[in-house]
Backbone bond lengths (Angstrom), bond angles and torsions (degrees), N, CA, C in turn:
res aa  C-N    CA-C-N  psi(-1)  N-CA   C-N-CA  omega(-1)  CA-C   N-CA-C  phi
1 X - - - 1.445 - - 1.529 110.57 -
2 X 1.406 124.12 -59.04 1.577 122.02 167.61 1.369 118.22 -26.95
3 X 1.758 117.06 -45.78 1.286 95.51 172.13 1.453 130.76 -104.60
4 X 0.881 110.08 18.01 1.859 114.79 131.48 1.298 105.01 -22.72
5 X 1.280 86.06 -89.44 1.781 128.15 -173.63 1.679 91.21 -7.84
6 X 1.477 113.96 -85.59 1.334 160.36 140.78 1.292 112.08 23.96
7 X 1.529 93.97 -63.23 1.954 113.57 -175.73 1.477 96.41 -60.19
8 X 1.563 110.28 -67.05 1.283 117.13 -165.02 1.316 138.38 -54.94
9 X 1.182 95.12 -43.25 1.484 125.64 164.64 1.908 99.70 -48.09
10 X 1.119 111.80 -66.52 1.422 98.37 169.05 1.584 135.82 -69.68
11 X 1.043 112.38 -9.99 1.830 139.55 161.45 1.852 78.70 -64.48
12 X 1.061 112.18 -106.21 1.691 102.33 -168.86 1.229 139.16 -18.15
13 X 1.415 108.60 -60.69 1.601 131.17 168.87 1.632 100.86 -37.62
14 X 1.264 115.23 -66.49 0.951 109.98 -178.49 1.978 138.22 -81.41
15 X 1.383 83.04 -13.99 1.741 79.26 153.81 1.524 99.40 -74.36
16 X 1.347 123.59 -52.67 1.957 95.26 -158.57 1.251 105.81 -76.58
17 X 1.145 115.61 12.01 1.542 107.10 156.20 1.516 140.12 -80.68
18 X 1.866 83.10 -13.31 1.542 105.49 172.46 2.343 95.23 84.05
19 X 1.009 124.42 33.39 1.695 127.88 157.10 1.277 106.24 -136.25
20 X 1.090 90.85 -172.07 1.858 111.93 -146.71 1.156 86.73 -133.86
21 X 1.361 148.09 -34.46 1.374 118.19 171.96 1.511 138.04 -118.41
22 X 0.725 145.36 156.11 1.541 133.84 162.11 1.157 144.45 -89.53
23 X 1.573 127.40 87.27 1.159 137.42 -141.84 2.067 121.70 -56.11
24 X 1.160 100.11 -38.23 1.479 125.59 161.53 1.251 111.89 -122.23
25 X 1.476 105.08 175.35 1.880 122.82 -171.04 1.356 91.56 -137.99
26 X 1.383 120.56 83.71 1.138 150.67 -166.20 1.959 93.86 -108.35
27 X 1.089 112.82 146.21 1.539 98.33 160.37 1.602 109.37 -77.03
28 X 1.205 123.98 169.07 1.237 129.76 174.07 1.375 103.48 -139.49
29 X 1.902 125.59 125.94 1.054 121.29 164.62 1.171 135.28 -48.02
30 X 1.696 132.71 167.11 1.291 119.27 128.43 1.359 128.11 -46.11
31 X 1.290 141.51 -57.34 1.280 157.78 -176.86 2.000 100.04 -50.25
32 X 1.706 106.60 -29.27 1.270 95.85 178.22 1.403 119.38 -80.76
33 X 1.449 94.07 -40.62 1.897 106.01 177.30 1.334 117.34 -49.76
34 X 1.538 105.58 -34.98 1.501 108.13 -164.91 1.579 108.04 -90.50
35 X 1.464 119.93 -16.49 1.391 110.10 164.04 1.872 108.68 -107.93
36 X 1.270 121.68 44.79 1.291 120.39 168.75 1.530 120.81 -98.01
37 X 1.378 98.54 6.43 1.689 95.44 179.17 1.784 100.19 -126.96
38 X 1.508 102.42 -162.90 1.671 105.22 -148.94 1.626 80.92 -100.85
39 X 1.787 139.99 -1.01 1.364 103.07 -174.57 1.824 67.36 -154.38
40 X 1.268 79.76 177.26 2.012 119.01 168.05 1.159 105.13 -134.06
41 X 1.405 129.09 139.66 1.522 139.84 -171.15 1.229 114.68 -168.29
42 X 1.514 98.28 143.87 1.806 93.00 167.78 1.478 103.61 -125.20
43 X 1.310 100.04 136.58 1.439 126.44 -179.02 1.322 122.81 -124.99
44 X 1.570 114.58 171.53 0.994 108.02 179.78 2.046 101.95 -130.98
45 X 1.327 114.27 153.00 1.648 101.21 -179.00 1.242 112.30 -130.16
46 X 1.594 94.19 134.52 1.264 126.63 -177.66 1.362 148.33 -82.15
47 X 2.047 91.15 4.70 1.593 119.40 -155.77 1.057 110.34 164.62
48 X 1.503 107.06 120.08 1.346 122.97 178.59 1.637 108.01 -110.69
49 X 1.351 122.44 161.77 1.522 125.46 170.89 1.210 87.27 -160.96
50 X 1.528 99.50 147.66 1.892 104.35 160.90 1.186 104.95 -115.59
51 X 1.400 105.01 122.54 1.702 140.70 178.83 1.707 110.53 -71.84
52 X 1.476 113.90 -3.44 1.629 105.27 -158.91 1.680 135.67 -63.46
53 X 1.026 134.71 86.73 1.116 133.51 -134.20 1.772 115.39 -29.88
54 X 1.372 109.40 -32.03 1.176 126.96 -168.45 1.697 95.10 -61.58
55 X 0.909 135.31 1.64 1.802 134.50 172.91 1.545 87.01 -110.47
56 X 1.118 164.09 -51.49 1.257 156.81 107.14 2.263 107.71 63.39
57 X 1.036 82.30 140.56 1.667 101.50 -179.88 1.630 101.44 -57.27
58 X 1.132 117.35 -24.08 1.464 125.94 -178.00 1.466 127.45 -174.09
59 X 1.888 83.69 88.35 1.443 103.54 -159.36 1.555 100.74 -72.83
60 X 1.029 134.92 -26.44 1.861 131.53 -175.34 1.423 101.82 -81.46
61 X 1.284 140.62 24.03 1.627 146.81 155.93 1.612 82.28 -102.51
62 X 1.152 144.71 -61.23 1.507 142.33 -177.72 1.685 112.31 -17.30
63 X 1.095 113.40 137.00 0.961 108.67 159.01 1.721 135.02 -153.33
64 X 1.534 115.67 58.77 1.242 141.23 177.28 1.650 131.53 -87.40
65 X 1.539 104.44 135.59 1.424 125.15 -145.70 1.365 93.60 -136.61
66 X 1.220 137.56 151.38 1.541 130.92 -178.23 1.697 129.06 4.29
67 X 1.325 94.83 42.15 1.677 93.87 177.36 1.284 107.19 -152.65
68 X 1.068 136.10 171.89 1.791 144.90 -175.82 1.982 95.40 -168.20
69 X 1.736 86.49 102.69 1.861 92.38 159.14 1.658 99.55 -62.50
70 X 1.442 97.76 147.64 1.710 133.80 -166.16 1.846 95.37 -125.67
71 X 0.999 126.47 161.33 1.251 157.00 147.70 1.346 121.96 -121.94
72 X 1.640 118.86 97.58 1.446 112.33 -179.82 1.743 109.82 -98.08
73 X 1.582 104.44 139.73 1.726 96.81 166.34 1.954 98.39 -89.83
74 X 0.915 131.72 137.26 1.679 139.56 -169.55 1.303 78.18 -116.23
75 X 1.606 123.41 128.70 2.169 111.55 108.87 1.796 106.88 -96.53
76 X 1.565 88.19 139.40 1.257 126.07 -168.73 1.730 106.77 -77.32
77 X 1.169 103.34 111.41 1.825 115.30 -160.97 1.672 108.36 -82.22
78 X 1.642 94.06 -56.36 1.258 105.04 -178.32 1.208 125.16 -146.96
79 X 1.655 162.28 117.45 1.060 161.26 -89.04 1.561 98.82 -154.39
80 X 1.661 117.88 81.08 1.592 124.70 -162.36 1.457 88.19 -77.56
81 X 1.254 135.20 -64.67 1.265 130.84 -147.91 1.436 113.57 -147.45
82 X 1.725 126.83 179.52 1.439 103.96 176.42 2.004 75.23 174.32
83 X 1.624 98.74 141.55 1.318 110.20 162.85 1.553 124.78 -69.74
84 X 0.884 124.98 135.91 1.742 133.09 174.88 1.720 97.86 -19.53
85 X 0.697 105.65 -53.21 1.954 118.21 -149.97 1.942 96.14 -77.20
86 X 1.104 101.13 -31.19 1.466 123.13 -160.37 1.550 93.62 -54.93
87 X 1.731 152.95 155.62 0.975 159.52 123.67 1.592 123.87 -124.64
88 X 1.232 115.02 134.94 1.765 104.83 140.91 1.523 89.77 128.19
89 X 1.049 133.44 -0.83 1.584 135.88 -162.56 1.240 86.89 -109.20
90 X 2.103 124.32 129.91 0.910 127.59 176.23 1.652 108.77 -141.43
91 X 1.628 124.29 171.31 1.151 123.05 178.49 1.285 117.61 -75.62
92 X 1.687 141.18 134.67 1.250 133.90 -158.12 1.736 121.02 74.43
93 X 1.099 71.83 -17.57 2.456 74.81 165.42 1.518 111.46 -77.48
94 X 1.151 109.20 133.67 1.537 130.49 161.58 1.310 117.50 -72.63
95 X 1.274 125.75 90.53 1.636 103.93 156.67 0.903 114.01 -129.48
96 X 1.533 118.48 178.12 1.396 136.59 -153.66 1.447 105.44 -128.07
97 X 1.802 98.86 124.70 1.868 100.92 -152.82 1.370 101.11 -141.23
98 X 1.813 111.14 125.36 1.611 89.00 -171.46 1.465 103.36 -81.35
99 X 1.612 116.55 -177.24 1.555 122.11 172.58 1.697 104.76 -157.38
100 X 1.208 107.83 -169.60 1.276 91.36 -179.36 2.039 86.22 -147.54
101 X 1.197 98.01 174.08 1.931 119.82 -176.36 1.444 101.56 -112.41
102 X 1.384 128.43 -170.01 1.348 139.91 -174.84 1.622 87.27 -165.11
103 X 1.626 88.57 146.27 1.635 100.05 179.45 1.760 102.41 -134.78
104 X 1.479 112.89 148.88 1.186 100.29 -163.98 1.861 82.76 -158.25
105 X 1.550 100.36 119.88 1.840 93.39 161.43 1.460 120.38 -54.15
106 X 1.574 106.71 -22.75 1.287 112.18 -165.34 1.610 117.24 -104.66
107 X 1.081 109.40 10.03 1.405 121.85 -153.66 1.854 104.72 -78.78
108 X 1.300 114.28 115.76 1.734 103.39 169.73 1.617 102.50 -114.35
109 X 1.657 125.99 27.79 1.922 96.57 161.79 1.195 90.90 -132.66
110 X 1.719 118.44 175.35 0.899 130.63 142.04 1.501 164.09 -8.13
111 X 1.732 77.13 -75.58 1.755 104.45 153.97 1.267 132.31 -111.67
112 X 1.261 133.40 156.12 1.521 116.52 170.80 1.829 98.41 -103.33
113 X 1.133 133.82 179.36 1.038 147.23 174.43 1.768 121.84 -52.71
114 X 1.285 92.28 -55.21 1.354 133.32 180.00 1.721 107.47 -55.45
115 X 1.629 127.23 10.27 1.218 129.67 -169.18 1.407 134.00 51.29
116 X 1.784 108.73 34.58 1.122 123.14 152.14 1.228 157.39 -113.62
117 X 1.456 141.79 152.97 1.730 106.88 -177.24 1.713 96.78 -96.37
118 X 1.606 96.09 141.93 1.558 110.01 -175.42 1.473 105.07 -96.38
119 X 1.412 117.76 164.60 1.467 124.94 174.87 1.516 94.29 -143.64
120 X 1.388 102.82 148.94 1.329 122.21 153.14 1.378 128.80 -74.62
121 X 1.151 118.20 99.83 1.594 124.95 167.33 1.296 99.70 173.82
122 X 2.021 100.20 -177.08 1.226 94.45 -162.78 1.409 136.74 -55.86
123 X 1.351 143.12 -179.57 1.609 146.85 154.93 1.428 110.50 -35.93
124 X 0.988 122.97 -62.69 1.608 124.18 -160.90 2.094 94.39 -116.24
125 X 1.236 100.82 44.53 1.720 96.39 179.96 1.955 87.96 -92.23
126 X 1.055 106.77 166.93 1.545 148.38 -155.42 1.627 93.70 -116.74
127 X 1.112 125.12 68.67 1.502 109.88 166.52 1.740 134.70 -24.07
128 X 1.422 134.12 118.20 1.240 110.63 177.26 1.068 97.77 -96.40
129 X 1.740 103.87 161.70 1.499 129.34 -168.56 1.515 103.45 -57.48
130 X 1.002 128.93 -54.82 1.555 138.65 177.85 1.609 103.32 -37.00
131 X 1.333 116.55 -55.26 1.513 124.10 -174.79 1.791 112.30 -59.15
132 X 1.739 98.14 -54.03 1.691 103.12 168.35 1.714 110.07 -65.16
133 X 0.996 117.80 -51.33 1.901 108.82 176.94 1.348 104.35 -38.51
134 X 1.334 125.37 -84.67 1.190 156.53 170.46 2.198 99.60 -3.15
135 X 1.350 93.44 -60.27 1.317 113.00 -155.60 1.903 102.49 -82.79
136 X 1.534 128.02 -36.30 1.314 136.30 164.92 1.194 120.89 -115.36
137 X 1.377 143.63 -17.22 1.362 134.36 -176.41 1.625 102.23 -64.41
138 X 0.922 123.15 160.84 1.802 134.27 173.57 1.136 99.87 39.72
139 X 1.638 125.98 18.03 1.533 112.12 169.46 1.609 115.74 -98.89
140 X 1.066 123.51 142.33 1.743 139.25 150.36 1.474 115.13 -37.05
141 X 0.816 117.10 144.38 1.709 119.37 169.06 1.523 102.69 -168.27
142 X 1.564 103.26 169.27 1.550 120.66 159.32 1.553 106.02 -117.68
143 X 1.041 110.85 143.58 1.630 130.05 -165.23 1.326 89.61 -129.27
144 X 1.704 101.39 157.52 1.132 134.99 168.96 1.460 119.02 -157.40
145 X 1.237 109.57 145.04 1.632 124.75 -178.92 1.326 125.05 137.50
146 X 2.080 106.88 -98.54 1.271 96.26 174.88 1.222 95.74 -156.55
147 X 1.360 133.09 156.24 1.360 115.24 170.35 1.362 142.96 -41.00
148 X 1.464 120.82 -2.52 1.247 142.84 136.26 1.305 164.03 -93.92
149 X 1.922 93.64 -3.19 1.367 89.79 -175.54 2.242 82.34 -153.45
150 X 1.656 118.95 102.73 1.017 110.83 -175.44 1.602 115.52 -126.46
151 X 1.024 107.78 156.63 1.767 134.61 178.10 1.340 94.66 -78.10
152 X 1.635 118.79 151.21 1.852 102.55 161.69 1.522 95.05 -142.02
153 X 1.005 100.49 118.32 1.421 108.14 157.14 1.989 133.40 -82.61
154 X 1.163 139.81 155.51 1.065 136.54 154.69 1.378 129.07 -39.18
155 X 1.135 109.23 120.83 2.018 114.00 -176.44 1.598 112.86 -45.09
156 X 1.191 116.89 -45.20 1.916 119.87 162.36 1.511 123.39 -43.55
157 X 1.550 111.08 -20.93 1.279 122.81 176.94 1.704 118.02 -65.50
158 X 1.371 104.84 -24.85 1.623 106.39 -171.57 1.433 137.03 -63.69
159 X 1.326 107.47 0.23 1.536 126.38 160.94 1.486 106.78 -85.85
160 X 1.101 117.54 -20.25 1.427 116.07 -156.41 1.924 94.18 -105.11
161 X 1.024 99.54 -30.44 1.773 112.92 166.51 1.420 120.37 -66.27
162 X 1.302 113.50 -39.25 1.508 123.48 -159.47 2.151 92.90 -88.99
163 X 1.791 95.11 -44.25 1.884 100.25 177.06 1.442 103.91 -58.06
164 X 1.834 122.13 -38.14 1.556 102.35 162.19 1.107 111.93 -53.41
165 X 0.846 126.38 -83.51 1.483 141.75 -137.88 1.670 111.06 -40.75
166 X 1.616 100.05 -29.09 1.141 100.78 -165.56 2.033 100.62 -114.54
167 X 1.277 122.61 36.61 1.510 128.15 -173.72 1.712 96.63 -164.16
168 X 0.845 107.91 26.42 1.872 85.95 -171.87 1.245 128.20 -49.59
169 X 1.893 99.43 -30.33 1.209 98.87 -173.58 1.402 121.94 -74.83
170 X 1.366 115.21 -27.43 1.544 125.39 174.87 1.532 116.31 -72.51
171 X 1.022 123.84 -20.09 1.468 128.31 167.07 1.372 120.21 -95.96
172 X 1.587 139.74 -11.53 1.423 141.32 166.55 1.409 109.75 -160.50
173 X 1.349 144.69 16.61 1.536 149.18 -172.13 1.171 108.01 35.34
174 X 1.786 127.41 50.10 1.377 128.32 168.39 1.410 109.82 -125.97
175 X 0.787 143.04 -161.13 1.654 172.31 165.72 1.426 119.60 -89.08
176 X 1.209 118.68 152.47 1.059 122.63 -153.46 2.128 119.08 -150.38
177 X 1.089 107.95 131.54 2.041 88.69 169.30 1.463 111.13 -38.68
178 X 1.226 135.09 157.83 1.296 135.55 136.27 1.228 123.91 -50.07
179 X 1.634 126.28 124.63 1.700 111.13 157.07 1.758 110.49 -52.28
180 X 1.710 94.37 145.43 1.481 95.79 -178.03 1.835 101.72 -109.70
């Protein structure tokens, strides 16, 4: 089960890194996922769509296994952190950020570690819209990444965001957003 965890976690990492692949199968923290993008935020969302290619002009080029691309609409609540370089992300802005889900027959939480919300069902299930509404509309979260491409963690997480933010190096020897 950890490397689930493992896979995905590097499936993420490396989308907000903006590549497509993952050069090693390294574990990757939480603490890494959550400082791999240009901000930390808590938001709230206003709109869900599922992006999954498999609804796609040509779903049999598709090729998805425990995940369903998301389209979230966010307004931006509160502005935890953000890299030096980082600009333009403000409190009360709307944007529109993809993310992705995890699907698991076996799955009993919410979230996985790895900065996603999980569902129970099959590997290669097709999320219905009812399940994604249901699961982010009028919900709270903490985000991470960039105004386009975010991780979401659980709203209880934000102590645990802000203790990154402000130790990175003692918890994974990387870098981190600034607390704002």
């Amino acid at each position: 089960m950890t490397r689930i965890w493992e896979t995905v976690g590097l499936m993420c990492l490396s989308l907000l890194a903006g590549g497509s692949t993952a050069w090693a199968m390294t574990p990757v923290s939480p603490e890494q996922m959550l400082c791999g993008g240009e901000y930390i935020f808590a938001g709230k969302v206003i709109a869900v769509a599922n992006k999954d290619c498999r609804l796609g002009k040509t779903p049999e080029t598709c090729k998805q296994d425990k995940t369903n691309d998301v389209e979230l609409r966010i307004v931006v609540t509160a502005l935890m952190g953000a890299r030096k370089a980082a600009r333009g992300l403000a409190v009360g802005q709307a944007i529109t950020a993809q993310s992705s889900t995890y699907t698991s027959p076996f799955n009993t939480e919410k979230y996985i570690d790895q900065g996603v919300l999980a569902f129970r069902a099959p590997q290669d299930a097709l999320l219905p819209n009812e399940w994604l509404h249901a699961a982010y509309v009028g919900q709270e979260f903490i985000f991470s990444g960039s105004a386009t491409r975010v991780l979401v963690w659980p709203p209880d997480k934000a102590e645990w965001a802000r203790d990154t933010m402000t130790r990175p190096e003692k918890l994974f020897g990387g870098d981190c957003s600034l607390p704002l």
